[in-house]
N, C-alpha and C positions, 0 to 999 in steps of 0.2 A: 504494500500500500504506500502509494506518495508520502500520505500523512506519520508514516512510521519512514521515514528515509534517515539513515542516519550517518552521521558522520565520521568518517575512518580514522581509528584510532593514528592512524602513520600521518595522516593531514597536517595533527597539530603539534608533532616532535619530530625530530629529527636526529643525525647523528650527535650534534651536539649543543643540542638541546631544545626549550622550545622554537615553535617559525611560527610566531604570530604575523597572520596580513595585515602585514603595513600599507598597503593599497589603501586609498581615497582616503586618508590623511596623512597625506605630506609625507610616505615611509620613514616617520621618525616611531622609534619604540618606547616601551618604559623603562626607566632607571632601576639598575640592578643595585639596590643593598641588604636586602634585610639576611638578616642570618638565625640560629634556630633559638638565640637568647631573644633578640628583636621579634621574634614569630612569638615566643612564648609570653613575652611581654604583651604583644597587640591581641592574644587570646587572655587573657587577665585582665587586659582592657576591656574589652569588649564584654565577660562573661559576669566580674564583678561592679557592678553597678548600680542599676533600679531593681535587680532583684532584690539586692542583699538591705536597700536603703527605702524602699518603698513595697514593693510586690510581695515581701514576705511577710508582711505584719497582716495583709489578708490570706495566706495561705496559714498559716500560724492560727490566726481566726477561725478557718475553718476544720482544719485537722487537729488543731494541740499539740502537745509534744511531740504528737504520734506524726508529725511532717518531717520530723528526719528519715523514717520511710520513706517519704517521698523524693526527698533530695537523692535518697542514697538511690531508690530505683531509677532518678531519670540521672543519675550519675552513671549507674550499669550502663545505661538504655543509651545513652550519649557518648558509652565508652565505644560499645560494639560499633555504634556508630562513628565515632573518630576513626576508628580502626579502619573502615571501610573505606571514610573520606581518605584515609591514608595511602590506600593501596589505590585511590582514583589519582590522587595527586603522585605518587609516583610513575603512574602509567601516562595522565595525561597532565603534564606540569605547565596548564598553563590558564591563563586568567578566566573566571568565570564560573567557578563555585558548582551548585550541584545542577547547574542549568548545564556545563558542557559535558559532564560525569551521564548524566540524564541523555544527552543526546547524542553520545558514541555506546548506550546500553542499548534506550527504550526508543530511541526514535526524536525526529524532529517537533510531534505536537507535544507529548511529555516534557520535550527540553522546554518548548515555548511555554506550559502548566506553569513548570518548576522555575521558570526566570521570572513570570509573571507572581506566581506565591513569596519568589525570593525580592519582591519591589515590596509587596507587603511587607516581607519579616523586615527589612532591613530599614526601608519610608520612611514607614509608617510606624515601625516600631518606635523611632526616635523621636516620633509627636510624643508620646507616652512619656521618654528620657528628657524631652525640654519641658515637661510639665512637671515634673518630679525634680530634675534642677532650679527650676525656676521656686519649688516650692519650699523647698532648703536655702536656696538663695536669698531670699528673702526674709526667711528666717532667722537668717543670718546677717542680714544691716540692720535688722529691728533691735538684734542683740548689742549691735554698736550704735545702737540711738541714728539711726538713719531708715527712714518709713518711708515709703513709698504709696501714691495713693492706691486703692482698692481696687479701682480701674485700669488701672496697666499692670495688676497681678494674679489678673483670672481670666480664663476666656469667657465669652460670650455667653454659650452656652451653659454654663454653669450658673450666672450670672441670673439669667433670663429665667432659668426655672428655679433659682431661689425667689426670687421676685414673685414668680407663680405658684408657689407652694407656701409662699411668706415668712418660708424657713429664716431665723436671723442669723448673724455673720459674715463672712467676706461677702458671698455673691450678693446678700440684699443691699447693706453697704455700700457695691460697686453699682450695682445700677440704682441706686438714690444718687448716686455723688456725681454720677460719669457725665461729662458734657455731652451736650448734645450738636451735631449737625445737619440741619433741615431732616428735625425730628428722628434721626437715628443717634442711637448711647452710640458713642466712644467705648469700648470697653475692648481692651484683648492685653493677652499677657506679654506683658516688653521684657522680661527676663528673660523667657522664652524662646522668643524671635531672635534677641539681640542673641543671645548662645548661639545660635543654629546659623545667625549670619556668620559670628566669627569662624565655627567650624568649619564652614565652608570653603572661608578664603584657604586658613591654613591647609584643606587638602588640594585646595586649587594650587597653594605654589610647591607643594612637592611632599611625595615619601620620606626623604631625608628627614626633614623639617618635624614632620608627622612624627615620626620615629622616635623623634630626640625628647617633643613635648608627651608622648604616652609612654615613654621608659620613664621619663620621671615620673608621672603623673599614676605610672603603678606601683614602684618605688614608696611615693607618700599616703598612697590609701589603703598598702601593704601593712605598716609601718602603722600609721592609725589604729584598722581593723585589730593587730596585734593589742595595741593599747585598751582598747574595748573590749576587748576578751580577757584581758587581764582584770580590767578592772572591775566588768561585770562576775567575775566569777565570783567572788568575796561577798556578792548580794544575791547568790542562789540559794532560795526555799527550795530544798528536795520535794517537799508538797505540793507543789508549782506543775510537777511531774505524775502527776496522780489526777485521774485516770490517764494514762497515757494514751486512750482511744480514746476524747470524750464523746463525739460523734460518729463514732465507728469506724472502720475503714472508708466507708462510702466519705463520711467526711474528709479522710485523707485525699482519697482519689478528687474531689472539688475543690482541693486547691491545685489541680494540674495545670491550669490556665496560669495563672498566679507565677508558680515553681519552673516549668518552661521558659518561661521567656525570660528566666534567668540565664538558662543554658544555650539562647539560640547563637551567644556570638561567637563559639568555638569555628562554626563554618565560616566566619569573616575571614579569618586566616587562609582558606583556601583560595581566596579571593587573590590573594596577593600570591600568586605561585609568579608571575612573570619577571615581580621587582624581587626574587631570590636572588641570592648568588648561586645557590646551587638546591632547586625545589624539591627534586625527587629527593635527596637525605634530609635538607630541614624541616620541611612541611609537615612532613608525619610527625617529624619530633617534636615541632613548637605546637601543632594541635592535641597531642596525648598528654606532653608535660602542663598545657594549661588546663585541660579540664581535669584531671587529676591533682592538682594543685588547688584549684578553684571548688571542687565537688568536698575537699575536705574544707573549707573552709565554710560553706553554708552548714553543712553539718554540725559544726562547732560550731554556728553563728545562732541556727535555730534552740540548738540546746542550752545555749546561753541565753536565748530571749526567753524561749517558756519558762526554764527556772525560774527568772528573776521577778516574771511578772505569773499572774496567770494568764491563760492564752484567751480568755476572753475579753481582757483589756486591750489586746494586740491587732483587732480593726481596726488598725489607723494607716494613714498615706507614708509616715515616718516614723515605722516601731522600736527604731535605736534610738531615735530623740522620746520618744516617748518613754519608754521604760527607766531611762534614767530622770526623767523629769519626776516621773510616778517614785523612783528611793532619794528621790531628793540629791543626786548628783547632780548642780545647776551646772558646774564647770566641765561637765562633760558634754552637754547639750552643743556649746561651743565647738568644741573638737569633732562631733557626731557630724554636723554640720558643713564644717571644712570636707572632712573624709569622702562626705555625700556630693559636695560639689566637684570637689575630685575626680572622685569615682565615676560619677556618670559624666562628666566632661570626657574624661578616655573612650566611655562606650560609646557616644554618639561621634568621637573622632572614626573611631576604628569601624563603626555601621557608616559612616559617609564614605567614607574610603571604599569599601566594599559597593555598594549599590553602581556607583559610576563605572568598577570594572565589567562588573556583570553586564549593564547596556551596553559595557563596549563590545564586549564580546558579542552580543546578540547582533548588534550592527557589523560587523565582523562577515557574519553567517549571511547578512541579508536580512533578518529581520526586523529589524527597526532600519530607518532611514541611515544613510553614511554618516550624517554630522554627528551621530552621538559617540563613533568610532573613533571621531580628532582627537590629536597627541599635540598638548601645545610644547610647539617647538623652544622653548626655554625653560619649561618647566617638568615636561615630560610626564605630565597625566593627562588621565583622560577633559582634559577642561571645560567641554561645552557639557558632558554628564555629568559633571561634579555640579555644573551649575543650576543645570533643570533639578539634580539631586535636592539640593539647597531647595530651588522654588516646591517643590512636594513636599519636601518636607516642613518646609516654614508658612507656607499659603492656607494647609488645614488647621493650627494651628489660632486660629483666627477664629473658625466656628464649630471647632470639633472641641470633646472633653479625652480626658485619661481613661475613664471606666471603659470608655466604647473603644479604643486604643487596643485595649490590654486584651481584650476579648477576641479583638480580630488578629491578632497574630499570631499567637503562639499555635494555633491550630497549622497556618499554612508552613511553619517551621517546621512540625511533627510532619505532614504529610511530604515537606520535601527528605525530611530524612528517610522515609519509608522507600524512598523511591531510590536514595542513594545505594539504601543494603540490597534492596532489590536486584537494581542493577550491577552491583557485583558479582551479582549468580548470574549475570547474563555474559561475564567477561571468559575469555575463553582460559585456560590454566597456559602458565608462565612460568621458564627457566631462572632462578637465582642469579642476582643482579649484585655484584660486588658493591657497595658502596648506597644502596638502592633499598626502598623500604619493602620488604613483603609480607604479605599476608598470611599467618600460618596457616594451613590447610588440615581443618578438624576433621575429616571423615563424618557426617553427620546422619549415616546411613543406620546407624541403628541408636547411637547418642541422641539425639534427636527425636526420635519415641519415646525413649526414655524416659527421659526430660521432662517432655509433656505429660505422660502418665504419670512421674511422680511428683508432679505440679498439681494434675488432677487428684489424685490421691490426697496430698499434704490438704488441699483446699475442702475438701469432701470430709475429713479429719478433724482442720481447726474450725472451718465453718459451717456444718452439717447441712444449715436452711438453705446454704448459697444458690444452689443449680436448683432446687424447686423453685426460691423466689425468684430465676430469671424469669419464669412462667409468667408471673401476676405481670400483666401492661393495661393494668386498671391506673386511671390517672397519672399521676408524678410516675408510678413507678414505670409507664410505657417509656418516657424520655429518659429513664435508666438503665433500662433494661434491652433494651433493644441495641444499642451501639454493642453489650456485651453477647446476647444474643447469633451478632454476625460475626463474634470476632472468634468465638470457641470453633467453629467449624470453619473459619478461614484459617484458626491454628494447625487444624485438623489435615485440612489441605496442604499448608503449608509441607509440616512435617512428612506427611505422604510420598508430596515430590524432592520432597530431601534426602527421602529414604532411596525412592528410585532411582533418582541423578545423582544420590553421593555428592551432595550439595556441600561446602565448608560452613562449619558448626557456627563463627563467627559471624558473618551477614544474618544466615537465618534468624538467631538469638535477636540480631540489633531488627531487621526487618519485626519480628513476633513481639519486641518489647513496647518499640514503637506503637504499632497498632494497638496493644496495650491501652498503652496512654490517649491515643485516640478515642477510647471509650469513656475517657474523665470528661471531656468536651462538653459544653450543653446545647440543646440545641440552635440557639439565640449564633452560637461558634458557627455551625454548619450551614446556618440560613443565611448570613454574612460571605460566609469563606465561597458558598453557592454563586451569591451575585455575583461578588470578585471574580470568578471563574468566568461565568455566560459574560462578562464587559470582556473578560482578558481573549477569550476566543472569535468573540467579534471583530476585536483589533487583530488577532492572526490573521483570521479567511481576508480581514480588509487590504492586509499590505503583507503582512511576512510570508504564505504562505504562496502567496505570485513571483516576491520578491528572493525569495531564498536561494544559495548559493547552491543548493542540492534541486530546486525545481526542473 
């Protein structure tokens, strides 16, 4: 089929090393520096962030203690998956993340799916990270006697339905206060924008540059985070920790939206496979060494927040400034602060950097227009992507919130990792590569049943009611039960044809855990991620699909 054409692994490497087309801009290429300290830095940038400073204080809410569970499974579930990104980025070392991975397995419309799910994670993710800076940020000049008015610290939308619900604080505040012109409020968040324009520039004038501000910049929220675990330890109630389920599993599994989009920025790093020095040895390294680095450290982050507080006071936007405000640590609040702006200043560098490669690459292929493929000739990124990057991501800003943010990403993140493990089983087996990362090859021909029965088993054990109650799809429980529903006998399949083909242990694991986590989603995820899909197929059949390099 046309629509499944895909593109030859030999295309995009060569003898020594990537042959990205420099055609239709100017054949100038990208700047080679990073190396696997720099790779594992820009994964620590990118991974510790709004997770660790806003998104976990509602997974914490919803799970309890019992969410270091969670971290640790979508730690597993991220590792399989690093591993996979790893053995893509060794074979295809060159820019464009799980969109070009995607399109030398499953074909050209999957690669176009997965480039279009990867504008979501990456966009749109960072309306989410300038809302969440902005809201530290400001927290932080109020602490130095410097207030900002209520209207250039909230968007719109927020703003508008305080007004409408008469709720009081910032938002009713900001639309009483905000000027008006020819009868429209003034209102949208300038912390916000103004971050998102500076990031911008900075990735506009170069990786180098980039490089230098997020090694420090993980350096000091390394360094922080440390202090915050030091110091919270000293104010953990063990009772804190009791019930460890208080919501049940199910509670756990509802903060996956939450707990995700902590981990999607480990694939930023593959993004940069072209500005290596040498992609196929660093890439794997600097992607495994940071989420391993990074998955311990939520872990300790979350068993330091439920000790100290209970987990019902931890629904808040900033559950590290909170907990301490709640034992009365005022001077840490200060330090929490910094850490947070920090912190997600790195993630939204290392997500801008990311997005503009992946359009170039798709422009590359044919589809998107040539201009987004330009290399500006002095500074040697992609320039005119970085810059539409900026307007996407700074333009919704303006009348979007954070809730509706958080919601819509982390799903198409989980579905493009599904697709990466996938497409590993699709690659054909490969001789050992001196110097090169490989994949161990697990035999998953009877490991793999195994597995799954004594999954089934253990679960049938600790939670007896579990497989009758998928049955009940009376009310709430149909939108629970059903994602879990498809996914026992997709496991079922799964393992089947792993049996048959002697499939490698590790993709399968990372594809099965994945879909997993797929099943935490609510529906509100799927009916979102739905649209995004029917606008992103539109835009193919309309121009990439005539225009492509394989038509």
């Amino acid at each position: 089929m046309r629509l499944l054409r895909k593109k030859p692994i030999d295309s995009t490497i060569g003898p020594e090393g990537p042959v990205p087309d420099t055609a239709g801009h100017g054949g100038h290429s990208l700047g080679r520096h990073l190396g696997v300290r720099d790779l594992t830095f820009f994964g620590i940038a990118a991974i510790i962030g709004a997770g660790s400073f806003s998104s976990m204080g509602e997974a914490c809410f919803k799970g309890g203690p019992g969410v270091t569970l969670l971290f640790a499974m979508c730690g597993v579930a991220c590792g399989f998956t690093a591993l996979c990104y790893a053995e893509f980025a060794a074979r295809v070392p060159v820019s464009g993340s799980a969109y070009t991975y995607a399109y030398v397995s499953f074909g050209e419309l999957f690669a176009w799916v997965i480039g279009w799910a990867l504008l979501m994670e990456y966009s749109i993710g960072n309306i989410y990270v300038a809302f969440s800076w902005s809201g530290y940020f400001t927290n932080l000049l109020d602490g130095f006697g410097w207030h900002l008015p209520e209207w250039l610290t909230i968007n719109y939308r927020s703003a508008s339905r305080a007004a409408a619900e008469g709720s009081t604080g910032e938002g009713l505040s900001a639309w009483n206060t905000a000027p008006m012109v020819g009868g429209l409020r003034i209102i949208f968040d300038l912390p916000a924008v103004a971050i998102n324009a500076m990031i911008t520039a900075l990735v506009y004038v170069g990786v180098k540059e980039s490089r230098n501000a997020s090694n420090a910049m993980v350096i000091v929220k390394l360094v922080i985070i440390a202090l915050v675990v030091a110091v919270g330890i000293f104010h953990i109630d063990l009772d804190n920790w009791t019930p460890f389920l208080p919501n049940g599993f199910g509670g756990v599994m509802a903060g996956v939206s939450a707990v995700f989009f902590a981990y999607i920025g480990f694939d930023a790093v593959s993004t940069l496979a072209e500005e290596c020095r040498d992609p196929q040895r660093d890439l794997p390294r600097g992607m495994i060494w940071s989420l391993v680095i990074c998955t311990s450290v939520y872990i300790v982050l979350a068993l330091v927040l439920t000790g100290m507080v209970p987990w019902s006071q931890l629904g808040v936007s900033d559950p590290l400034a909170e907990v301490f405000a709640i034992k009365g640590v005022k001077w840490m609040l200060y330090v929490v602060s910094i850490a947070a702006v920090v912190a997600m200043t790195s993630v939204m560098l290392v997500f801008q950097m990311g997005q503009p490669r992946i359009w170039m690459s798709m422009s590359r292929d044919g589809l998107l227009p040539k201009r987004f493929a330009a290399i500006h000739p002095k500074y040697r990124t992609p320039g005119f992507s970085t810059i539409v990057t900026g307007l996407v991501v700074g333009l919704p800003i303006f009348f979007t919130d954070e809730n509706f943010i958080l919601d819509f990403t982390s799903i198409g993140t989980l579905f493009a990792f599904v697709l990466v493990c996938g497409g590993v089983l699709m690659l054909p087996r490969r001789e050992r590569t001196p110097g090169r990362f490989h994949l161990p090859h697990v035999n998953s021909r009877w490991t793999g049943p195994t597995l799954l029965a004594g999954i089934v088993a253990l679960v049938i054990t600790a939670v007896p009611g579990y497989f009758p109650g998928l049955l009940d799809l009376s009310g709430e429980h149909a939108a629970q039960n059903i994602p879990q529903l498809v996914f026992w006998p997709l496991a079922l399949g799964v393992v089947f044809a792993a049996h048959m083909k002697q499939w490698s242990l590790i993709p399968v694991l990372g594809l099965l855990s994945c879909c997993w986590l797929l099943t935490g989603m609510e529906v509100s995820n799927w009916t979102w991620f739905s649209v995004w899909l029917v606008v992103g197929l539109a835009l193919y059949f309309a121009y990439g699909y005539r225009n492509s390099k394989l038509a």
